[in-house]
N, C-alpha and C positions, 0 to 999 in steps of 0.2 A: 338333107341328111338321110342315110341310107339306111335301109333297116336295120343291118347292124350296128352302126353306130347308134341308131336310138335303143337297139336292147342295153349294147355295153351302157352308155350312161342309165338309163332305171337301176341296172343291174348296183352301178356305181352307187348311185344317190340310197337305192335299198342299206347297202352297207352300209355308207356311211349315217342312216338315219339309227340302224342297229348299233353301230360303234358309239355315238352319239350318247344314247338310249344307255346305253351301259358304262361310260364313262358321267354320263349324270349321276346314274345309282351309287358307283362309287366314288363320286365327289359327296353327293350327301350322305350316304354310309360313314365316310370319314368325318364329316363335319359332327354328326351324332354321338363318333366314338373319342372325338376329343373335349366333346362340350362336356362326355361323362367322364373324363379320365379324373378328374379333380372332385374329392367326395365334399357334399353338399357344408355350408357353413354352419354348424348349431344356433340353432335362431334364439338358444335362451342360454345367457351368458348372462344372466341378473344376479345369481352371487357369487361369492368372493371363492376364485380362483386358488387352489393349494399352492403356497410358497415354494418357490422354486429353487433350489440351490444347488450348488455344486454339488457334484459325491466329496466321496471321503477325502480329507486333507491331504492327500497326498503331496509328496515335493514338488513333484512335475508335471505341471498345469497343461491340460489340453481345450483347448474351445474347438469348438465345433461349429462353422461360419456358417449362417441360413441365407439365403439370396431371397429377398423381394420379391422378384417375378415369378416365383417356382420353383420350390426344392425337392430332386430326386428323393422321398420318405429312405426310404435304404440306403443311401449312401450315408445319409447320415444315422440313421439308426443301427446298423451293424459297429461301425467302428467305434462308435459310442458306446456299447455294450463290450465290445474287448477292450478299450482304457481304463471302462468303469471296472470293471473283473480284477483289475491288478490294488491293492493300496499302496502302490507308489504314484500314482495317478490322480489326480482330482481332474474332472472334468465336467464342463459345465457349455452351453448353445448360448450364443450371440447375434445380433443381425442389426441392421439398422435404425431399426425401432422397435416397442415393445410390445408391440400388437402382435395377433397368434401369426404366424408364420404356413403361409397354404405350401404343401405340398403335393407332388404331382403322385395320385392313385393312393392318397396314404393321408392321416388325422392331420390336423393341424399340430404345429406345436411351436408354444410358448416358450420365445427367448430366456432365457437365464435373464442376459445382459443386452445393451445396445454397445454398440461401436464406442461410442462417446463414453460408457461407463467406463473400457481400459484406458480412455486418454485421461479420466479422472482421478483413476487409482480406485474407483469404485466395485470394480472388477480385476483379478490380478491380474498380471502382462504375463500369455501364455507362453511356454515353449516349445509346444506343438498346437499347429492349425489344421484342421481338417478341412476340407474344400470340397462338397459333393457337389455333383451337378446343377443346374440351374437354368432355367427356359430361355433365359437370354441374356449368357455369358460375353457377350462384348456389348450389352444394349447399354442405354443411361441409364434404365432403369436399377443396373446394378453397379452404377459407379463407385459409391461408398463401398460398395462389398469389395471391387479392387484395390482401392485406394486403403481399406485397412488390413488389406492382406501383404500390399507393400508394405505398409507400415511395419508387420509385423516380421514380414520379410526382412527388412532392415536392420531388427532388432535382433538378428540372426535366430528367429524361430525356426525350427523345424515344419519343413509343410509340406503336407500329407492329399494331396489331388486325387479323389476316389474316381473313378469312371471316364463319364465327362467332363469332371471339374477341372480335369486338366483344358480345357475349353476356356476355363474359367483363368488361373493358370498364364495360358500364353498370350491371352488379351492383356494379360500385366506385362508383359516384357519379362518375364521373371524364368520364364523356360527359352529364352535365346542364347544359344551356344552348349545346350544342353541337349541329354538324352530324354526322352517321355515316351509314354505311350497312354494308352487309353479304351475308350470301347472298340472293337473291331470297326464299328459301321461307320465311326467318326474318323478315322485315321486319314481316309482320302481325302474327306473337305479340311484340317488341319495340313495336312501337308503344303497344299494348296494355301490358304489361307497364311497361314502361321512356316513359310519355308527356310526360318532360321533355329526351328528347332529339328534336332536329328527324331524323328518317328522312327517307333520300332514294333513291330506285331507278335505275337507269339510267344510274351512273356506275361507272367501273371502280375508283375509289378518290377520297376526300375528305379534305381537309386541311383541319382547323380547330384552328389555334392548333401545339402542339407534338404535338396527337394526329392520326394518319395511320389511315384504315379503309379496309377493300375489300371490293369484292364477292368471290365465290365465289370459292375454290379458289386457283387461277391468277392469281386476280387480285393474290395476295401478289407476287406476282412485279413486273408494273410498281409496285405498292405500295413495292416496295422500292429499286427501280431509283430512284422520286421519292425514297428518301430518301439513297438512295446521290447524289443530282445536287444537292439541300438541302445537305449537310456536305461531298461533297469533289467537288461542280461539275460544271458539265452534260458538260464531256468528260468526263470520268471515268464518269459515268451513260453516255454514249454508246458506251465501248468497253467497258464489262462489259454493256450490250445485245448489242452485235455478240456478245461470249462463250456467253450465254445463248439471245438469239434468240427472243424472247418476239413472237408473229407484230401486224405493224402497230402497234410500238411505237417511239413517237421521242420524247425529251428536248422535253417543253411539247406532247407532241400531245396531241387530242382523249382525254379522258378516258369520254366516250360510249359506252354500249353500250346492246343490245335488252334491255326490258323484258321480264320471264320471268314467266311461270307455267305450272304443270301444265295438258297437252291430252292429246287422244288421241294424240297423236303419242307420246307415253312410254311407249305400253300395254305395250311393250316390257321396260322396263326395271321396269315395275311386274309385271307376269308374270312376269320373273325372280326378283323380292323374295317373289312370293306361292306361287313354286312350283320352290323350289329341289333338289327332289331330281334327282337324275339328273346336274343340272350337273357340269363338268370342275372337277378341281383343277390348280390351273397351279403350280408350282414356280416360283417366281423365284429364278432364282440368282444370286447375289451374290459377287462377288471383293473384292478388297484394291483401293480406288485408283477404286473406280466413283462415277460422279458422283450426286451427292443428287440431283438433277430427275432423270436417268435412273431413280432409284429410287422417289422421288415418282410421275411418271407409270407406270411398269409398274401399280402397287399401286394408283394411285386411280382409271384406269379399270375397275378389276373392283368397286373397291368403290362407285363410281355405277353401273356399269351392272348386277350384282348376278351378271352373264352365268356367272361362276366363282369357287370360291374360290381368292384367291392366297396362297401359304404361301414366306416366304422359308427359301430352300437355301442352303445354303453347306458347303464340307468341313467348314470349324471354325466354333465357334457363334458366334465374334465377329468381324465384318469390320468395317475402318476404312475409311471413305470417301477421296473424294478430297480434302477439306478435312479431313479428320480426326476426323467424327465416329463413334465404335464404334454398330454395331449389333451385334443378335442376331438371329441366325438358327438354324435347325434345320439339323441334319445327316441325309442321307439316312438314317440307321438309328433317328431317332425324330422324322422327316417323316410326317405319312399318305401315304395311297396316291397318288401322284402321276396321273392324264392326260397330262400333256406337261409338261417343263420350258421355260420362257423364258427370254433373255438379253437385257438391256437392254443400253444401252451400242453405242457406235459402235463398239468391235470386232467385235460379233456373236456367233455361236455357236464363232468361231475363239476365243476370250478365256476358255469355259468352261475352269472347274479340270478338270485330265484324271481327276483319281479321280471328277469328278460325273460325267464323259463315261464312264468305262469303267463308274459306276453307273447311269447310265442306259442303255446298251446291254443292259448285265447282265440288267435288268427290264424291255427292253422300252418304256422311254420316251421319244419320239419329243424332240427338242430346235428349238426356236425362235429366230430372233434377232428381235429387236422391230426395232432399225433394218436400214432395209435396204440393198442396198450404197452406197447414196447416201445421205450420211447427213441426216437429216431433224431439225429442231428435236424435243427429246425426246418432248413430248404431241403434236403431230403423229405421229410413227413409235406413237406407244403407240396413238393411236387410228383409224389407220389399220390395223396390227396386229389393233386386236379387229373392228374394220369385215369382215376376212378369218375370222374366226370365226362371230360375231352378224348383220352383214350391215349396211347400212347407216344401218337406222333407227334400230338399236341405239348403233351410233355415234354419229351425232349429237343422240339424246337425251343419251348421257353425256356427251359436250364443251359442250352445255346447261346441265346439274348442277354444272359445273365450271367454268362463264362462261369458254368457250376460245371464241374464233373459229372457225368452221369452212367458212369461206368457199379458204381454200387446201388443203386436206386434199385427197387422195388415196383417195378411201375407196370398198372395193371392195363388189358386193352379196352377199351370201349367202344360202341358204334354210335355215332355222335348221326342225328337226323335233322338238326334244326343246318346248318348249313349244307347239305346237298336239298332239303327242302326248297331253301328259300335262292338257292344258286339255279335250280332250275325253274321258279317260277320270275326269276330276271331275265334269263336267257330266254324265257314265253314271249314276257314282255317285250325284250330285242326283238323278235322274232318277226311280233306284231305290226311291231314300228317298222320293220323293213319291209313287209307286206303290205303297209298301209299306200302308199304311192301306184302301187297295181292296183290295188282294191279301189282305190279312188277313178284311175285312169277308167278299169272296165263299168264304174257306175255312168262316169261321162258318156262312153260309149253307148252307152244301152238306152241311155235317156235320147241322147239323136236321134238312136234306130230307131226308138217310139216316134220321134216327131217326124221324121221323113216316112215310115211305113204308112203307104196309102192304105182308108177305109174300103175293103172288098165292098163290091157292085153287093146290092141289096141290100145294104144295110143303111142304118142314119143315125145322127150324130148322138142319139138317147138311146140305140139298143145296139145289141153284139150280133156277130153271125148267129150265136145259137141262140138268139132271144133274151138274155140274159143282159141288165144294164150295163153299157159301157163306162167303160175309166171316166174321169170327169176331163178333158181337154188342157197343154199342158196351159201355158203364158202364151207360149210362140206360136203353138195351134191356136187363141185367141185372137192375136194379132193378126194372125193373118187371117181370120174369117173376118174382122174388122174393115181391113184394106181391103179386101174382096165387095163388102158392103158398101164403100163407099164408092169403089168402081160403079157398083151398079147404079146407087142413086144418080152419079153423075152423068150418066148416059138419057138421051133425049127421050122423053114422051115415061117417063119412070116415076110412076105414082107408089105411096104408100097406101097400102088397104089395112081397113082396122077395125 
């Protein structure tokens, strides 16, 4: 092999031990950030849980379907909060059993009903289904969640696919021959997947026939608002707008929005996901009587932007919303370690429960209010809030991830240090590693040169040229004074003296 071919391979092997090296870091950076996306289970669940019931009587029944493996917290708590808003609505959460229901970056929360209660009459049979996202929208794991949303399908309910749900959706056969759309970053593998529904981008939500879809996040919201203006008429749409405040949203407007895909402009929010140590934990605390979009936006700008983990607080592990849905939360004594507590909600930090306020003094935890004295539509205030932490690139990649406008935002700059810190001590580490193959090569080297470098005339094997004791001899310079030794003995008339 020629000498240039042995640099190019070092050269080769260097990279590739540095590509290596950095493709590790971000396999376990990712592995860390998804083990946290899901806030911890309240380990004290020993008394009785507040009754859950529908909201208000309203005529026209909405449920709100939870999936088994993991429900997007916002998709389902936005739209639940604009049904709850109207009283021609009753609306109340379903799932396959009664146990609390995990969702993905967001509280637990406890079914109304099971499946089995609408086949019983123990539950009323809705007219509207809501279908947010779910971890594993064609798995077995949430077969029953399909099989009762045909059902419900059947029974010509209206149904309402927030984000991904439409994932959920076309795993029923229920979007074939139909228009849908969905989050931007799903549409490719759907298309793919699912090529007998027409996919479409660029709309904030689509209506074909009795089935309703939206894009990202947020977009459940006007989603729902269209269906709140469908069944009980465009005032009625118009004044639970005004309630909610979903920005540049009006009964028959423009359903239009910017076509999305990943730039460099996210490297932000991708740097977060791929190197989550160090990040802050943020406490979201939680009262009795707090609105679901307040609680939706706190939770879903950490979990697009990846910027912290959020963990819901609260004194007692189950709070009841302002429409009445229980969540779960953690109590400060089996919370992890908090960074700062936050307070959603248009009261502010004045609204915290006083035992969370006199525990977080206690330990030194600094307390947040997300809105600010002026109160601001909820993901407005949530993403203007993390704008004053991440800075503002950060920000408006997540209201991107979440198809929010962010053309009226407020959003401050900051110089964020923990990832350019920790991005150049990986790129050290790469560095290291592709260094490590030369550094090795020239120790080999040098260790030879000692053993073939002959002892200069006058000296012996206990002292140096300048008098000074010599190195101790290596193995190889052992052996061979050995074999030398035994030469001699074997030679004739060779006595030992002693």
């Amino acid at each position: 092999m020629t000498t240039r071919s042995r640099r190019a391979l070092r050269l080769a092997s260097s990279s590739a031990l540095a590509m290596l090296t950095l493709a590790g870091l971000a396999a376990a950076g990712v592995r860390v950030t998804l083990s946290q996306a899901n806030a911890p289970a309240p380990s004290d669940l020993s008394g009785h849980l507040p009754v859950n019931r529908p909201t208000s009587g309203g005529p026209l029944v909405v449920a709100v379907a939870l999936g088994t493996s993991g429900t997007i917290a916002s998709d389902a708590l936005a739209p639940y909060e604009v049904f709850a808003s109207s009283p021609k609505f009753s609306i109340y959460t379903v799932a396959a059993t009664a146990d609390a229901i995990r969702t993905r970056s967001g509280p637990f929360i406890v079914p109304t009903y099971t499946f089995a209660d609408t086949a019983t009459g123990r539950a009323p049979d809705p007219d509207v289904v809501v279908v947010p996202a779910v971890d594993s929208p064609d798995g077995p794991q949430e077969a029953a969640l399909r099989a009762w949303i045909t059902a419900q399908a059947d029974r010509r309910a209206r149904i309402l696919g927030v984000c991904a749900g439409s994932a959920v959706l076309a795993a029923t056969g229920l979007l074939d021959g139909r228009t849908a759309t969905s989050h931007w970053s799903w549409l490719g593998k759907l298309r793919k997947e699912h090529p007998h529904v027409q996919w479409v981008e660029g709309r904030r939500f689509v209506q074909d026939g009795p089935v309703t879809t939206t894009a990202g996040i947020t977009s459940g919201i006007p989603g729902a608002l269209q269906v709140v203006a469908d069944l009980a008429g465009p005032e009625e749409a118009a004044r639970v707008g005004r309630v909610v405040r979903y920005p540049n949203w009006s009964v028959n407007g423009d359903t239009a929005i910017p076509t999305q895909s990943f730039t460099l402009a996210d490297l932000p929010v991708g740097l977060n996901a791929l190197i989550p140590w160090g990040r802050p934990t943020i406490g979201v605390a939680l009262t009795d009587g707090i609105g679901e979009i307040d609680v939706a936006s706190t939770f879903e700008i950490y979990a697009t932007s990846f910027a912290a983990r959020a963990v819901p607080i609260a004194t007692n592990a189950a709070v009841t919303t302002k429409h009445g849905m229980v969540l779960l939360a953690n109590t400060p004594q089996d919370a992890p370690s908090l960074t700062r507590m936050a307070v959603p909600g248009s009261g502010g930090a004045p609204t915290l429960d006083p035992q969370l306020r006199e525990w977080g003094e206690r330990h030194s935890v600094p307390v947040d209010a997300v809105q600010p004295a002026e109160a601001r539509p909820a993901f407005d205030a949530a993403l203007e809030y993390l704008s004053t932490q991440t800075g503002r690139m950060t920000a408006v990649s997540a209201a991107k991830m979440i198809d929010y406008p962010v053309g009226q935002l407020r959003l401050a700059d900051h110089a964020r240090s923990r990832i350019p810190l920790l991005l150049t001590l990986g790129l050290g580490l790469a560095a290291c590693a592709a260094a490590a193959p030369v550094a090795a090569r020239r120790v080999r080297e040098s260790r030879r040169q000692l053993v073939r470098s002959p002892a200069p005339e006058g000296t012996n094997s206990s002292t140096a040229e300048d008098g000074s004791p010599a190195p101790s001899p290596t193995p190889i310079a052992r052996a061979q004074d050995l074999s030398n030794l035994a030469q001699a003995l074997a030679a004739p008339g060779t006595t030992l003296s002693g």
